[in-house]
C-alpha positions in Angstrom: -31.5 -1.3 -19.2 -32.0 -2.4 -15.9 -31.3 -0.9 -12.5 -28.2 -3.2 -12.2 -26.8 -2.1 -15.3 -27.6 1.2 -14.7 -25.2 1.3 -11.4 -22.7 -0.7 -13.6 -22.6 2.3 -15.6 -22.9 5.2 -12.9 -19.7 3.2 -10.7 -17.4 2.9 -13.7 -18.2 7.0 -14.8 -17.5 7.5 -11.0 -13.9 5.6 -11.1 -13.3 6.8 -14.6 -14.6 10.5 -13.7 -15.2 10.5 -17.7 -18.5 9.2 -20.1 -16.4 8.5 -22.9 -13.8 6.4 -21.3 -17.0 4.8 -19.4 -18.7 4.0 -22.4 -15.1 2.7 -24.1 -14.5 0.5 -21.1 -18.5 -1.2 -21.3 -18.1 -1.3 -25.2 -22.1 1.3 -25.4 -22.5 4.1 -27.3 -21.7 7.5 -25.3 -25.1 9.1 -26.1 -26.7 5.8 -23.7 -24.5 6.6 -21.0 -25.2 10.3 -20.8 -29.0 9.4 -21.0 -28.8 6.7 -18.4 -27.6 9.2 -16.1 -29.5 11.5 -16.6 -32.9 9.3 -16.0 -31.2 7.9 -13.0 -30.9 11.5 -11.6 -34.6 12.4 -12.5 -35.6 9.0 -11.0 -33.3 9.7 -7.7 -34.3 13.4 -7.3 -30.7 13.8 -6.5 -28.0 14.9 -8.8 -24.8 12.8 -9.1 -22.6 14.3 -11.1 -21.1 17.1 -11.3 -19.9 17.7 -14.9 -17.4 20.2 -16.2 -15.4 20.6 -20.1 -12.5 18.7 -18.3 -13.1 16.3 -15.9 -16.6 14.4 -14.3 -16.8 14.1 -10.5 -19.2 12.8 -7.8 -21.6 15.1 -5.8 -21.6 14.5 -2.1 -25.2 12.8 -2.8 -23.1 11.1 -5.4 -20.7 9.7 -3.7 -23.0 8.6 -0.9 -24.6 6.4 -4.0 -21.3 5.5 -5.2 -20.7 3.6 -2.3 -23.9 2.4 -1.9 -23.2 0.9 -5.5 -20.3 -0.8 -5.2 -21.6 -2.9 -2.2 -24.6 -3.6 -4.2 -23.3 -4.8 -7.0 -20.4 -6.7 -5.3 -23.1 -9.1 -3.2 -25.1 -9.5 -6.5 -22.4 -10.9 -8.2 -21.0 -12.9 -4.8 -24.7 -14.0 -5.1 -24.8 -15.2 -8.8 -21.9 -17.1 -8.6 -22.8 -19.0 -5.5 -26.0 -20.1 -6.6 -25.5 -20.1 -10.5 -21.9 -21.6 -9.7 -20.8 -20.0 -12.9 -17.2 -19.3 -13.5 -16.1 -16.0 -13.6 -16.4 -14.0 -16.5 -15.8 -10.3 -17.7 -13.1 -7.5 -18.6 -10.3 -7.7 -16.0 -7.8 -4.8 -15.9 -4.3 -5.5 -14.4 -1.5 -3.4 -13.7 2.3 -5.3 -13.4 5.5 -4.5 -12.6 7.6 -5.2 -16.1 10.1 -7.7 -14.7 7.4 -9.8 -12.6 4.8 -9.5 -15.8 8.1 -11.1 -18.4 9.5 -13.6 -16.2 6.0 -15.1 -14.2 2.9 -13.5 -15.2 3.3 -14.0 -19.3 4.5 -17.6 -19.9 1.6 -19.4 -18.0 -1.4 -16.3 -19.1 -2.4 -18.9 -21.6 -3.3 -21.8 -19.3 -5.0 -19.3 -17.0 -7.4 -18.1 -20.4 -7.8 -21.5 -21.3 -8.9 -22.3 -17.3 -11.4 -18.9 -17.7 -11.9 -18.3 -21.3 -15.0 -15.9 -19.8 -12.3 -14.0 -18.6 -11.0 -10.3 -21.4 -7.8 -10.0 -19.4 -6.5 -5.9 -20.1 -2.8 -6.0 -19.0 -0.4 -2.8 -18.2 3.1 -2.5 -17.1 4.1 0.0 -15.0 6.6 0.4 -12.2 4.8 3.7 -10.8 2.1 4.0 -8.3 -1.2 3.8 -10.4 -4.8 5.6 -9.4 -6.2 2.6 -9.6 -9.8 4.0 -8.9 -9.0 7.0 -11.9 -7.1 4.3 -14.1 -10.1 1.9 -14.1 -7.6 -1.4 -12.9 -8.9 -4.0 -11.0 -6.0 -4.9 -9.3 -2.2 -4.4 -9.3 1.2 -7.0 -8.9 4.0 -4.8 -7.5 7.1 -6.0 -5.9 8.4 -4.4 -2.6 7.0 -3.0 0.8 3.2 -1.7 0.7 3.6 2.2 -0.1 -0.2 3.4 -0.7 -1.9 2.7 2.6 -5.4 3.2 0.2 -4.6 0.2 -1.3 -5.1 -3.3 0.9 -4.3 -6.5 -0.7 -2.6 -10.2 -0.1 1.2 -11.0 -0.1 1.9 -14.1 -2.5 5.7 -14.5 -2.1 8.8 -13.5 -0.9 11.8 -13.6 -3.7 15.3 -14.3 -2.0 17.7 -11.2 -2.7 21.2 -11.1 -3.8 24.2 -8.3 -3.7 25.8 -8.3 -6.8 28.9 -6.8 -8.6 30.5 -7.3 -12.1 33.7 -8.1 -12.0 35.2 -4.6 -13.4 33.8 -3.1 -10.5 35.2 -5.9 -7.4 38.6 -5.5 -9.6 38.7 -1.8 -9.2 37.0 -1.4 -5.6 37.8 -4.6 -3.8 35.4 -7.7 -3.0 34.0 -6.7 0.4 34.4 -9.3 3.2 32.2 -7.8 5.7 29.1 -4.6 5.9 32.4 -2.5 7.5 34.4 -3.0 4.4 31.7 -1.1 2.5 33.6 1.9 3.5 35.0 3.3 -0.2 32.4 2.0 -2.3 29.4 2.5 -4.7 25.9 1.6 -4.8 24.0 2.4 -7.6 21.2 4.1 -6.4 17.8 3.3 -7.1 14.8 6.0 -6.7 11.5 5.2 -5.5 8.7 5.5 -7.8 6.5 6.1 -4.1 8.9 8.9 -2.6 11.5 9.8 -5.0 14.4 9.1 -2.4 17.1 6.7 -2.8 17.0 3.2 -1.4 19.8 2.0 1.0 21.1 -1.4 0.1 20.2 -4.1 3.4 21.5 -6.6 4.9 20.3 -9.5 7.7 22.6 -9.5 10.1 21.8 -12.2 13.0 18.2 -11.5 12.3 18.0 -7.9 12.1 18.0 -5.7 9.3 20.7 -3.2 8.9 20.7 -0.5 6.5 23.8 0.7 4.5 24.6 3.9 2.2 27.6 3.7 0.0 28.5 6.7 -1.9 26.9 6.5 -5.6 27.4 8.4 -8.7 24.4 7.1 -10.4 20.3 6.5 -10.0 18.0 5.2 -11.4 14.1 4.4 -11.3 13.9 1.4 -13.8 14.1 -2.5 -13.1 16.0 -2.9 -16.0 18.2 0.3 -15.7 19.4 -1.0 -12.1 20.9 -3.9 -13.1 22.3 -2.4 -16.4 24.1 0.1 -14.4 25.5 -2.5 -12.2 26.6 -5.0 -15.3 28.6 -1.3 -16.6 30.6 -1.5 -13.5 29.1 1.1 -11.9 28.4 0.0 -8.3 26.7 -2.7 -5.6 22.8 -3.6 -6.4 20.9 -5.8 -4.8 18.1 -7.6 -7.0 15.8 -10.5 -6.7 18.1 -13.8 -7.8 15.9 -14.9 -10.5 16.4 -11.4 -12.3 20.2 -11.9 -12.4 20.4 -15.9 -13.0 21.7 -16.1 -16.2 24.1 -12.9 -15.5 25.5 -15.0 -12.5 25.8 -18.0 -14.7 28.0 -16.0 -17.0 30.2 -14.7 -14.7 29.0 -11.3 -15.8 27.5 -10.2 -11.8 29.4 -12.1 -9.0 27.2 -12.3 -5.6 29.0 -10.2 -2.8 28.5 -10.1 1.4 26.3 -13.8 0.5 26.6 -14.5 4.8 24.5 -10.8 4.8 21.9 -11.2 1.8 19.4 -8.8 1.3 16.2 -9.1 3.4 13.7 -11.3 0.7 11.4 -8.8 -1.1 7.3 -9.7 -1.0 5.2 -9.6 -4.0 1.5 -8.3 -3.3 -1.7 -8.3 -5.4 -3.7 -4.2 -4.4 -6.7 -3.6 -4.6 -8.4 0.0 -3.4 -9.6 -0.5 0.0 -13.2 0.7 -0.5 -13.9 -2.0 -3.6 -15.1 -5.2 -2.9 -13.2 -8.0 -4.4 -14.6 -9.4 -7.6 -14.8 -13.2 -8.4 -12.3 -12.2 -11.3 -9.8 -10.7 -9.4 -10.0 -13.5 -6.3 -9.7 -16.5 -9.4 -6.6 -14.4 -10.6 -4.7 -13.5 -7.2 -4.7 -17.5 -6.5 -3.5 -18.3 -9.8 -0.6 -16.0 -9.3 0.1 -16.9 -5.8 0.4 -20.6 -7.5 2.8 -19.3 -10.2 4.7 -17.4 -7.4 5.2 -20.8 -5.2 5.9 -22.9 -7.9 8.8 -20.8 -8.6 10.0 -19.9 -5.1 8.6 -23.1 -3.4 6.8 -21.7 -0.8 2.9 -21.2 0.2 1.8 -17.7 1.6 -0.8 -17.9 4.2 -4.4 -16.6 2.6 -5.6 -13.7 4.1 
């Protein structure tokens, strides 16, 4: 094995902080991996590693190599695929919010595959904040404003927002004409996988954004669960339109306040700040900032 593989191996123990789920991720026996190291710490005079029963972390020489590493490894593949100009190729680990994975990222995965059948896509859902570093994942797709300021990445869209009712509910409380007429009723609440707090509902009012609180008698922390607990009657939410289409189209959810909507919400692609960005994840960030302005008909800016 040679010294690139070697640091292959030693960056994914690092961001894994375990041999065995190392060795799982690069599909080699555990017993190579253990070995490598250790010939790599012979060879460096330095140990790496600190290793207990529970967990594996870096030594401070370690984790001056670890970045080191990373950099390396990064401009050799930059390198090989400007000069080879080979298409990218390799395990790519994604982490999605459950709504934007159903409704954008699933239906067009297959023409992405077909475009870079090199490509071992490993997808997750999650609507929590993800080690991504720990985890292994190469990148996340998260709807909403940036949280984890370890975490850098590129915007791709901004989904238009709409307050929404059912009708049981504008029946019992009133359909509010204006943001003062919110006096008396309900939001249902929904909880912040970042901060655990409640999120007021906005509004764009001549520009600006202005925050409300109704009183609420439920929260929640689910996509799903939020606009459940709205279709039961249980108070205002306010959800990207595309979610709540067909539930419009039924009359089940009526739009409320449609002069004030919701300032739009931006979909991101994160990455951690200290990795360098693979040719996998750049070829897969574009194609879903294509799938995102196909659907919203708009272009983000590259950054």
């Amino acid at each position: 094995m040679d010294r690139f593989q070697e640091m292959q191996v030693f960056v994914r123990i690092a961001e894994r902080r375990s041999f065995s789920l190392a060795a799982e991720d690069l599909q080699i026996p555990r017993a190579t991996v253990t070995n490598l190291i250790k010939r790599m710490e012979k060879r460096l005079g330095a140990r790496l590693l600190e290793r207990t029963t529970r967990q594996v972390r870096l030594t401070h020489d370690g984790e001056a190599y670890y970045q080191r590493c990373v950099r390396l490894l990064a401009d050799l593949e930059e390198a090989d695929g400007a000069f080879l100009n080979t298409a990218p190729k390799g395990l790519l680990r994604v982490n999605a919010q459950g709504t934007l994975a159903k409704y954008f990222v699933m239906p067009g995965l297959p023409g992405f595959l077909e475009r870079y059948p090199d490509i071992v896509l490993h997808l997750g859902e999650d609507d929590r904040l993800v080690d991504m570093v720990r985890e292994g994942v190469d990148c996340v797709l998260r709807a909403g404003a940036l949280q984890d300021s370890s975490l850098v990445g590129r915007q791709i869209a901004l989904m238009p927002q709409v307050t929404v009712a059912s009708p049981a509910y504008l029946a019992r409380f009133g359909t509010p004409a204006s943001l003062d007429a919110l006096q008396g009723h309900r939001a249902v609440d929904y909880l912040s996988s970042a901060t655990g707090r409640s999120m007021p509902l906005d509004f764009m009012v001549d520009g600006r954004r202005v925050l409300v609180r109704p009183a609420s008698v439920i929260s929640v922390t689910g996509a799903e669960l939020y606009t459940g607990a709205a279709l039961a009657g249980l108070g205002l939410a306010q959800v990207p339109r595309y979610r709540v289409e067909r539930e419009l189209a039924a009359g089940h959810l009526r739009i409320v306040l449609p002069h004030t909507p919701p300032a739009p919400m931006p979909v991101s692609v994160l990455y951690p700040q200290n990795r360098q960005v693979s040719a996998r994840v750049r070829v897969f960030t574009q194609w879903l900032a294509d799938v995102f302005a196909t659907a919203f008909d708009q272009t983000m800016p590259v950054r």
